[in-house]
C-alpha positions in Angstrom: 17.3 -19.3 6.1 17.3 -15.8 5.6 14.1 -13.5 7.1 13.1 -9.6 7.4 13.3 -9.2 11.4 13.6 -5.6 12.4 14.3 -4.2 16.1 11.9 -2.0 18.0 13.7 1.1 19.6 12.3 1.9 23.0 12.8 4.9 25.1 11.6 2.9 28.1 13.7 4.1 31.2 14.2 -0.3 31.6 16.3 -0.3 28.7 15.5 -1.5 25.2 13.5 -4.6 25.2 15.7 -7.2 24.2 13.0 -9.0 23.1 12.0 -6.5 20.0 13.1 -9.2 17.2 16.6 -10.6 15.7 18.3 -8.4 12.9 17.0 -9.5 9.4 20.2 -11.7 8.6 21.1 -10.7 4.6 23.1 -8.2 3.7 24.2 -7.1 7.5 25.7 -10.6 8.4 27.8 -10.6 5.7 25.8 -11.2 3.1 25.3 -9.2 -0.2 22.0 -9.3 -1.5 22.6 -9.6 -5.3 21.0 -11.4 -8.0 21.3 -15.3 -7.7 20.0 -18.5 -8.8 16.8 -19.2 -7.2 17.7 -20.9 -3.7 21.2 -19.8 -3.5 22.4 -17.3 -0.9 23.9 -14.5 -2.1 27.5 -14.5 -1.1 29.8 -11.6 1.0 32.2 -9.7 -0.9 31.1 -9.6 -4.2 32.0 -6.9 -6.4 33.4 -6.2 -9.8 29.7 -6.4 -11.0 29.3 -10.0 -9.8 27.2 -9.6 -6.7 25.5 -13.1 -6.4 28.7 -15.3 -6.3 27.8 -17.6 -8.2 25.1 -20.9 -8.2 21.9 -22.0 -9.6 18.8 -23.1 -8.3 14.4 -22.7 -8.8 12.3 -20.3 -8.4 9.9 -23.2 -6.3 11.2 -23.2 -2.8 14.3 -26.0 -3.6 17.8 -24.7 -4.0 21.1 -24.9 -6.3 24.4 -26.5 -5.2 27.3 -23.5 -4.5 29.8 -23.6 -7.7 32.4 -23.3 -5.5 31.2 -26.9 -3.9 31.6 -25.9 -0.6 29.1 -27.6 1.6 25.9 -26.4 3.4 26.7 -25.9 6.4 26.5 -28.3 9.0 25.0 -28.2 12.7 24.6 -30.2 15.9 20.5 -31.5 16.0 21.0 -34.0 18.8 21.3 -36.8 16.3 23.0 -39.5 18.3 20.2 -40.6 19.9 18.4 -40.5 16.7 20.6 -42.8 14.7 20.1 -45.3 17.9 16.8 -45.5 17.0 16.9 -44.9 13.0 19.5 -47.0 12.5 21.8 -47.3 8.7 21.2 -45.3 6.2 20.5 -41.3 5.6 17.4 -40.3 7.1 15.4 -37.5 7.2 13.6 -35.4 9.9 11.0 -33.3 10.5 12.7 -30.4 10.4 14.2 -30.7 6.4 17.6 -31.8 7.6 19.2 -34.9 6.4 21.1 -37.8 9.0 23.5 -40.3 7.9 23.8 -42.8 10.1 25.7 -46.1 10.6 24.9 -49.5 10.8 25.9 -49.8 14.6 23.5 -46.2 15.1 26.6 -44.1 15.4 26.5 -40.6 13.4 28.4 -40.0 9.6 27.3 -36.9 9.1 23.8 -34.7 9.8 23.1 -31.6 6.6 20.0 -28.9 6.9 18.8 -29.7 3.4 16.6 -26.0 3.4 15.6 -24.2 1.4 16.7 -27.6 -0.7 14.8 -31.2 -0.6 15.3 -33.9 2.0 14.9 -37.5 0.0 15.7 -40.8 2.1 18.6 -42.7 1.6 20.1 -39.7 -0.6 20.1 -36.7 1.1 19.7 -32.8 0.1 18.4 -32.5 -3.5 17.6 -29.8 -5.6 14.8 -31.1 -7.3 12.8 -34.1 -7.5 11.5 -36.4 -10.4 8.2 -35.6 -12.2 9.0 -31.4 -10.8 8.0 -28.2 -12.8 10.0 -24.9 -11.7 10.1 -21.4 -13.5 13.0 -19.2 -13.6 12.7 -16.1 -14.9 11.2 -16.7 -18.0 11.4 -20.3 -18.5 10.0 -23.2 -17.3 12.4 -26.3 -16.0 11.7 -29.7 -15.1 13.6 -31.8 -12.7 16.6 -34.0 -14.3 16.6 -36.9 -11.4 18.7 -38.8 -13.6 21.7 -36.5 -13.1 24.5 -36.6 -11.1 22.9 -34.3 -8.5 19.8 -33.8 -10.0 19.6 -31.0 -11.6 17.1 -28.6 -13.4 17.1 -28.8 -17.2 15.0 -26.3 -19.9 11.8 -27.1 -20.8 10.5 -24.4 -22.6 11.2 -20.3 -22.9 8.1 -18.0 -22.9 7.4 -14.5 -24.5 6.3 -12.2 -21.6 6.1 -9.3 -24.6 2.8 -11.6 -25.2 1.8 -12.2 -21.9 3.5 -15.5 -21.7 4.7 -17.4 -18.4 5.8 -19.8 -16.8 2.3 -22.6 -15.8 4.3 -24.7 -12.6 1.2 -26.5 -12.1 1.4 -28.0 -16.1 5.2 -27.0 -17.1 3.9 -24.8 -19.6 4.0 -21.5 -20.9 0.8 -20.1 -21.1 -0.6 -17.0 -21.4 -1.6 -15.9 -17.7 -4.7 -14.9 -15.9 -4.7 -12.7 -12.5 -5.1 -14.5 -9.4 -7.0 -14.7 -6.8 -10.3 -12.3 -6.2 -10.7 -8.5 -4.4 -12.9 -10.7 -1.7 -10.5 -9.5 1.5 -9.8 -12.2 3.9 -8.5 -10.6 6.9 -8.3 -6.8 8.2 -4.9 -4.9 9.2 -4.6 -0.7 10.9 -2.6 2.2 10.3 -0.9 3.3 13.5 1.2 6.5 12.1 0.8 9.5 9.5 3.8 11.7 9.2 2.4 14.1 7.3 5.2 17.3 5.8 4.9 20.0 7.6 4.0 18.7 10.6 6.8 15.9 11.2 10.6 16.2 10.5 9.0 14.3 7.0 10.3 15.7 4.0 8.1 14.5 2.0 8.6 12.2 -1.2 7.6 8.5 -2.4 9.0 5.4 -2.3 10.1 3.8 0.7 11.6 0.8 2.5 13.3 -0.2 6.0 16.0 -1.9 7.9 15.2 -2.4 11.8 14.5 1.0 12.8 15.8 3.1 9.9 13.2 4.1 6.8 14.5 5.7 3.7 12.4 7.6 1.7 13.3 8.6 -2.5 12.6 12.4 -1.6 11.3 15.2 -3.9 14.7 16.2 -5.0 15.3 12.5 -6.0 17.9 11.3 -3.6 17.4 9.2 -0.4 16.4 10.2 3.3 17.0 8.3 6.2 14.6 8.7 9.1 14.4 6.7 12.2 11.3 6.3 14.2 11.2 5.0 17.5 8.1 3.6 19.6 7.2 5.7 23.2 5.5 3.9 25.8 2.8 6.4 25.9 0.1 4.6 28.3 3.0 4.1 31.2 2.1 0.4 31.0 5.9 -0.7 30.9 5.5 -2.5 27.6 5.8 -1.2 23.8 3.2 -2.4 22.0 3.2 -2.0 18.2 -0.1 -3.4 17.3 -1.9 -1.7 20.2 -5.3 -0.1 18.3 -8.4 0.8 19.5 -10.0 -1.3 16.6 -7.7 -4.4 17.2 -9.9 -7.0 18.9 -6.3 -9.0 19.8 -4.6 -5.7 20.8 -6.9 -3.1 22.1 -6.0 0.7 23.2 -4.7 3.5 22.2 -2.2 3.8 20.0 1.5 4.4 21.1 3.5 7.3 19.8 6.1 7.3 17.0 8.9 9.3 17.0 10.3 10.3 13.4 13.7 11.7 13.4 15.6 12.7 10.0 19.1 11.2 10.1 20.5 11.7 6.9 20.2 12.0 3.2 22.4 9.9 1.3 24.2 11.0 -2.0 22.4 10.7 -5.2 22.9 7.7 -6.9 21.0 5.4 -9.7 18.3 6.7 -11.9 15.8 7.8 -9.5 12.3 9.6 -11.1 9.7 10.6 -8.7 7.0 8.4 -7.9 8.5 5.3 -9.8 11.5 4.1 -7.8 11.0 2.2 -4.9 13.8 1.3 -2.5 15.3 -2.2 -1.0 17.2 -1.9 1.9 19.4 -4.1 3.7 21.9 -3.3 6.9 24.8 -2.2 5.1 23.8 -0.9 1.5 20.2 0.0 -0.2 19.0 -1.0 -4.0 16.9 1.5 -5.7 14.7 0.7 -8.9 14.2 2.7 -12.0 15.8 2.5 -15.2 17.6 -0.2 -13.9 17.6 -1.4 -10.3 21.2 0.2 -8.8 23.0 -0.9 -5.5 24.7 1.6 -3.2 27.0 0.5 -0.5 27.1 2.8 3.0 31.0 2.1 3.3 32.6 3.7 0.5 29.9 4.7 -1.6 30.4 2.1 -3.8 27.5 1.7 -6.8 27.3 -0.8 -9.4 23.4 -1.9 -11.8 22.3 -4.9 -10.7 20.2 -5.5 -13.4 18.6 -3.7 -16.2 14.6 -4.1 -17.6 13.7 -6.2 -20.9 12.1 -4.3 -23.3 8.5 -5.5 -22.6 9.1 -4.0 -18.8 10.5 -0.8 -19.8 11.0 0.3 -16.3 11.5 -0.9 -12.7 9.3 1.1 -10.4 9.1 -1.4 -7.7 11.7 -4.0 -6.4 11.6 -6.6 -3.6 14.1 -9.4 -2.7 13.5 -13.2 -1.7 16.1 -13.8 0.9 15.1 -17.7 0.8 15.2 -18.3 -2.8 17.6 -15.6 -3.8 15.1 -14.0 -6.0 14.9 -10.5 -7.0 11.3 -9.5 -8.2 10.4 -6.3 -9.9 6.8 -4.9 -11.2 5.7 -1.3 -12.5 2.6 0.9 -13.4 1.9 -0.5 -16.6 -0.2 -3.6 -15.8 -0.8 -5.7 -12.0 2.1 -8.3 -12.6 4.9 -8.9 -11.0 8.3 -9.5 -12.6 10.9 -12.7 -11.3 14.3 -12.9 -12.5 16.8 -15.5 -13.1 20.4 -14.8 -12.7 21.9 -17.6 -14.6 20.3 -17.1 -17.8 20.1 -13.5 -16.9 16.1 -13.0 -17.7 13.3 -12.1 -16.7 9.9 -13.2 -17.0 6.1 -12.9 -15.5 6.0 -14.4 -12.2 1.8 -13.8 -12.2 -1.0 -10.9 -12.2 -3.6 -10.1 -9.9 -7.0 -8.7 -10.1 -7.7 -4.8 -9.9 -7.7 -3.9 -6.1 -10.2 -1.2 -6.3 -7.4 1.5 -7.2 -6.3 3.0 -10.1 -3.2 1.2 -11.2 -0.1 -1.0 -9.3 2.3 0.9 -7.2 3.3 -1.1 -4.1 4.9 -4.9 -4.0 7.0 -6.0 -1.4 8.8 -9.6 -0.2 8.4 -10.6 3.2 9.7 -13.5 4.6 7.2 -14.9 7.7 9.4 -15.6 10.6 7.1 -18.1 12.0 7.0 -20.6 9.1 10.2 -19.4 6.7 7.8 -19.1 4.0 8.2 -16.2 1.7 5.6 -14.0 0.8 5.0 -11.3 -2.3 3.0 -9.0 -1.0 1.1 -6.2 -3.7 -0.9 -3.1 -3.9 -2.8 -0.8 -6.0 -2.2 3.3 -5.5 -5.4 4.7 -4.3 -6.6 1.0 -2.9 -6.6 -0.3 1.0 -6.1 -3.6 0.2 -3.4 -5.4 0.1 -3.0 -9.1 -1.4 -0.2 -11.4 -0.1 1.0 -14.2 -2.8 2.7 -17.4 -2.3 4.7 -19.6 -4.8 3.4 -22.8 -4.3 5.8 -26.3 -5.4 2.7 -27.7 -7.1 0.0 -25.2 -7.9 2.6 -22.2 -8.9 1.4 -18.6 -7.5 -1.8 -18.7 -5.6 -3.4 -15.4 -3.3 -3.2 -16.6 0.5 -5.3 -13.9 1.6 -6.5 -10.3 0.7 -6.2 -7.7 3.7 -8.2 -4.7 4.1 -8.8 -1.3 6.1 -10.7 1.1 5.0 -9.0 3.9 7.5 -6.7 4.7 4.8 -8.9 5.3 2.3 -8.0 8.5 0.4 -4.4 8.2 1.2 -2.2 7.5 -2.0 0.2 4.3 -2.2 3.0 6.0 -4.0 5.5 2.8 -3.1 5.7 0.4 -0.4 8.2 -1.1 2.1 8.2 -3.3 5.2 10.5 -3.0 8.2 10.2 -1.3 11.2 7.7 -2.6 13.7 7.0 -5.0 12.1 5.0 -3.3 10.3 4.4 -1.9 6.2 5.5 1.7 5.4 4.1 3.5 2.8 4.6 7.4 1.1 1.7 9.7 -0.7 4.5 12.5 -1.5 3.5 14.7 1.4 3.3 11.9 4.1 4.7 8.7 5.3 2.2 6.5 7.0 2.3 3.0 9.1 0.1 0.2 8.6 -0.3 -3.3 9.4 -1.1 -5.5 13.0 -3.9 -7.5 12.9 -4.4 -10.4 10.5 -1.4 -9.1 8.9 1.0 -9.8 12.2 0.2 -13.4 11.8 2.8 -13.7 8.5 4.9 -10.2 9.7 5.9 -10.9 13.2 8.1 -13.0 15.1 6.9 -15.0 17.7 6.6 -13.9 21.5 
């Protein structure tokens, strides 16, 4: 499993806290973030225009088989004491993983079945009997009767007409936002670079890997900033969330340090205001026209994807680094976009209700440390809300909760990333602002 883990840099005189969180493990540990089936990892390597090496899978949490039929990889759990007790047969645990185990309670062979199924006495499947799943623009149901089971079309919707995918029936249907503007929890800002002021720029659009942020700039190409977090109250610990409003955290808030490292060459089809950036350790995606990947080493570009006519534009991009699942929205309506790489489509994943603000312009994937769930996160421009979604196996796309802060009020939402400190980034065009902490922590933060 795949999650957005950042590090926090410390100018401690101790050292760097070793504790500041694990490297988000995608692209940087040798994997390419590229467009896959739903569930499949994308693979290392892949070039030639092919960046998701191959696979298929659901857009519902379970997982495609490798074409290549190389096995998921295999791990030691402690299972020989658990086939003492368990028995013949395969088995499965707690945890998602699947044990095969002899008669005499010796161990065959042990799988981790996620983001796949566990089913007793037959292991990791992709899919169980009775299932619904979407992908991109068309819903599935589960073929148990298959030799693995496998997903098999349904039906294909129109999203020119509104159409999508219903989960909860295995439908199409022509969808309704939802969830409510009634928030749920609170989160702070802790940081406003503002131009001028800061070594920021300026410009709109952002995203961030560990402690790096890039920023789409006014003259349309990429910044790189860093910021690092001062132990300004001498306390011997950096504390991200400290606030003086945060009942779990309370204080002052520690300084940020923004530093301008670098602007990368111009690549993609950038406009101002309507490209947002993914970034990953070793390359960054950039939405637009199309949504365009540039690798650091080499310089190497290559379109991922391009719109369908009834998107006409990327403005905002996020990846699922569970499900493989790129996801893609714009200013023309609150919906957000899913694709499916094998039939090379995409569809309406769901809408959500106005957010007080004048139209969409931030959506984000997050992937909560804590529980492996992934999380689609959304945002109006001039709103202070912002409304986290989940894709539910049963129910299909429900609102987990609806966070608020009005201390941001005023500021424009001009794109939105996640990334360093654990924390949302977002740009207005002349500044660059943190927020997040409180209830938001809960689904952004590892533990400890």
């Amino acid at each position: 499993m795949k999650q957005h883990q950042f590090l926090i840099a410390s100018s401690l005189l101790l050292g760097c806290a070793s504790d500041g969180g694990a490297q988000r493990t995608d692209a940087g540990d040798g994997i390419t973030v590229g467009l896959t089936g739903a569930g499949t990892a994308p693979t290392s390597g892949a070039t030639d225009g092919d960046p998701t090496g191959g696979g298929t899978g659901s857009a519902d949490g379970t997982a495609g088989s490798a074409d290549d039929g190389v096995p998921t990889p295999k791990y030691d759990v402690g299972i020989e004491s658990y086939c003492q007790i368990h028995g013949g047969g395969i088995h499965c645990t707690d945890d998602n993983t699947a044990i095969e185990c002899t008669d005499q309670g010796g161990t065959v062979d042990s799988e981790n079945c996620d983001p796949d199924l566990c089913l007793p006495g037959t292991g990791c499947v992709v899919c169980l009997a009775g299932q619904y799943t979407c992908m991109g623009d068309k819903v599935m149901t589960c073929n148990a009767a298959a030799i693995p089971a496998a997903w098999q079309l349904v039906e294909v919707c129109n999203p020119g007409a509104g159409e999508g995918c219903n989960l909860e029936l295995g439908t199409c249907e022509v969808l309704q936002p939802v969830g409510t503007a009634t928030p749920t929890g609170e989160y702070y800002q802790f940081a406003d670079f503002a131009t001028g002021s800061t070594p920021f720029m300026g410009g709109y659009d952002v995203d961030s890997y560990e402690d790096r942020i890039y920023v789409l700039g006014n003259g349309q190409a990429i910044q790189v900033y860093e910021v690092e977090l001062l132990d300004t109250d001498l306390d011997g610990e950096l504390e991200p969330n400290q606030h003086p409003n945060n009942p779990d955290n309370p204080g002052a808030i520690e300084q940020r340090v923004l530093t301008y490292i670098e602007t990368l060459p111009s690549f993609g089809t950038p406009a101002q205001s309507v490209s947002e950036i993914y970034a990953a350790a070793d390359r960054v995606y950039l939405a637009g026209s199309q949504i365009t990947e540039y690798v650091f080493a080499g310089g190497a570009t290559q379109v991922i994807s391009s719109p369908p006519g009834w998107a006409s534009s990327f403005s905002h991009i996020g990846y699922d680094d569970v499900r493989g699942i790129w996801y893609a929205s714009n200013e023309g309506a609150r919906r957000v976009f899913q694709y499916d790489s094998a039939g090379a489509s995409w569809g309406i994943a769901f809408l959500y209700p106005e957010l007080s603000g004048d139209h969409m312009d931030g959506m984000e994937v997050v992937t909560d440390p804590n529980t492996g769930t992934p999380y689609v996160y959304v945002s109006d421009m001039t709103s202070d809300f912002i409304g986290q979604y989940r894709l539910d196996p049963e129910l299909g796309w429900v609102q987990e909760n609806l966070f608020s802060y009005s201390g941001t009020q005023g500021s424009l939402l001009e794109g939105m990333g996640y990334g360093a400190l654990y924390h949302f980034w977002a740009t207005s065009g002349n500044t660059l602002y943190e927020i997040g902490g409180g209830d938001l922590a809960e689904f952004t933060e590892p533990p400890g």
